[in-house]
C-alpha beads as a LAMMPS data file, in Angstrom:
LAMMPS data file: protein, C-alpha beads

73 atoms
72 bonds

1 atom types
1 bond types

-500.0 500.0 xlo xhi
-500.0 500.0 ylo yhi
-500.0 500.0 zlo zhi

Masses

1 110.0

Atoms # bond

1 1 1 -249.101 -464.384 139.584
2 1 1 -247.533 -461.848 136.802
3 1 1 -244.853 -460.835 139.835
4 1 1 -243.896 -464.644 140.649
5 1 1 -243.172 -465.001 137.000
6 1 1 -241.215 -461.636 136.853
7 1 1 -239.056 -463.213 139.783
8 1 1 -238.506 -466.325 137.987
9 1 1 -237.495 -464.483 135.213
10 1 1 -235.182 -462.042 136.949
11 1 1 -233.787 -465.077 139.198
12 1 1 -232.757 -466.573 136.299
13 1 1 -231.381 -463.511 134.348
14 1 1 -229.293 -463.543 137.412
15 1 1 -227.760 -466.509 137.579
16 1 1 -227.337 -466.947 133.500
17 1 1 -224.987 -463.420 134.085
18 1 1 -223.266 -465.017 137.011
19 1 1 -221.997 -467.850 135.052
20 1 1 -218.431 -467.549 134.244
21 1 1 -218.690 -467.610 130.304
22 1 1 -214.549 -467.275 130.161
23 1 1 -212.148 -469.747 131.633
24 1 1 -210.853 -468.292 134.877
25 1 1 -206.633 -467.111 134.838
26 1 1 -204.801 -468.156 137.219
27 1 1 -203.898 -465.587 139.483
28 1 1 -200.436 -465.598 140.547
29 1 1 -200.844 -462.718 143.486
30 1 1 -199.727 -459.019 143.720
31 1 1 -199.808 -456.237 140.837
32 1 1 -197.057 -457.341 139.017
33 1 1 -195.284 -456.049 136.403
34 1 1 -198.352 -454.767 134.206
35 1 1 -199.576 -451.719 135.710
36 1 1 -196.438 -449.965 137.275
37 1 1 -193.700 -451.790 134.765
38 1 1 -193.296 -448.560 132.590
39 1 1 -192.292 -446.239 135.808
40 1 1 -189.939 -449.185 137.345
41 1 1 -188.428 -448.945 133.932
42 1 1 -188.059 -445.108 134.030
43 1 1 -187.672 -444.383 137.522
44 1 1 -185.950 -448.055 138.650
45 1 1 -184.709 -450.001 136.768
46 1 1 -183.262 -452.138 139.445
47 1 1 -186.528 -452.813 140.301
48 1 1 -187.562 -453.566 136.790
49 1 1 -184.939 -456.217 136.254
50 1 1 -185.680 -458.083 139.423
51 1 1 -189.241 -458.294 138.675
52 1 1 -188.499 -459.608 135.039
53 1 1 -186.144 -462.285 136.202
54 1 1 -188.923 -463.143 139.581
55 1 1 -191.230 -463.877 136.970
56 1 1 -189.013 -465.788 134.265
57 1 1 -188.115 -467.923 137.348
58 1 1 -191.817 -468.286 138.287
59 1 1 -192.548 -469.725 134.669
60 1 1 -189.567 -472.358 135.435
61 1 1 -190.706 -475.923 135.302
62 1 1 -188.804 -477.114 138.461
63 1 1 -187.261 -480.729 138.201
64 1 1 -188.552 -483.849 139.130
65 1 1 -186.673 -485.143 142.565
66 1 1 -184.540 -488.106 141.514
67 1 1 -185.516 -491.641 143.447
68 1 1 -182.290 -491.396 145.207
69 1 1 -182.456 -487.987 146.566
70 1 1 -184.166 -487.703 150.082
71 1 1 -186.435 -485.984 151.720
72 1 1 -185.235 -482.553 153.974
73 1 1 -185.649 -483.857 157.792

Bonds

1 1 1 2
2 1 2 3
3 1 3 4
4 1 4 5
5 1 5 6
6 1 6 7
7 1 7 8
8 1 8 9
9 1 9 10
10 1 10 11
11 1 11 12
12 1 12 13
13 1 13 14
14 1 14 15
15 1 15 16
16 1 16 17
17 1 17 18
18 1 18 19
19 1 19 20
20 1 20 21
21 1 21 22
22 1 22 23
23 1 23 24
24 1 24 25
25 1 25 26
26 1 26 27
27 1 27 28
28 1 28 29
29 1 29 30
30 1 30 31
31 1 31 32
32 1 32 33
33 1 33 34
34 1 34 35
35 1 35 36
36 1 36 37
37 1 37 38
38 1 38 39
39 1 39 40
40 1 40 41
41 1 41 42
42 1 42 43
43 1 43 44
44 1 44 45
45 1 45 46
46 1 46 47
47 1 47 48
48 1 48 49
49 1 49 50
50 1 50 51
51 1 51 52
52 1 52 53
53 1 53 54
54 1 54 55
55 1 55 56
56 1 56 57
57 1 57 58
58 1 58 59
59 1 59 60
60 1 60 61
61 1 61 62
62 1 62 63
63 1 63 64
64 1 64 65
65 1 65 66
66 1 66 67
67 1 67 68
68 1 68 69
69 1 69 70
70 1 70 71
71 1 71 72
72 1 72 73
């Protein structure tokens, strides 16, 4: 009896810590710019700039398509 309770108990320790407590972020793919931004700004900038203006571009609110523009074939 004293183990079925233990299981109980750690079944639902378990699933209490599985619950996401913090709203999930919404993952936009790759590294990015956080982790390897302060060599691309040493060693690249090229590569620095580009990734600064991919994600300013990626923030862009893109425009609503106008009721007489039609769609690509």
């Amino acid at each position: 009896m004293e183990y079925l309770l233990a299981l109980i108990v750690l079944l639902g320790l378990f699933l209490l810590m599985s619950r996401p407590w913090k709203p999930k972020k919404e993952h936009r793919g790759g590294l990015g710019g956080n982790i390897f931004g302060p060599f691309d700004e040493i060693f690249n900038p090229g590569a620095k700039q580009a990734s600064e203006i991919i994600e300013e571009q990626s923030r862009q609110i893109k425009p609503m398509p106008s009721p007489e523009d039609k769609p690509n074939p």
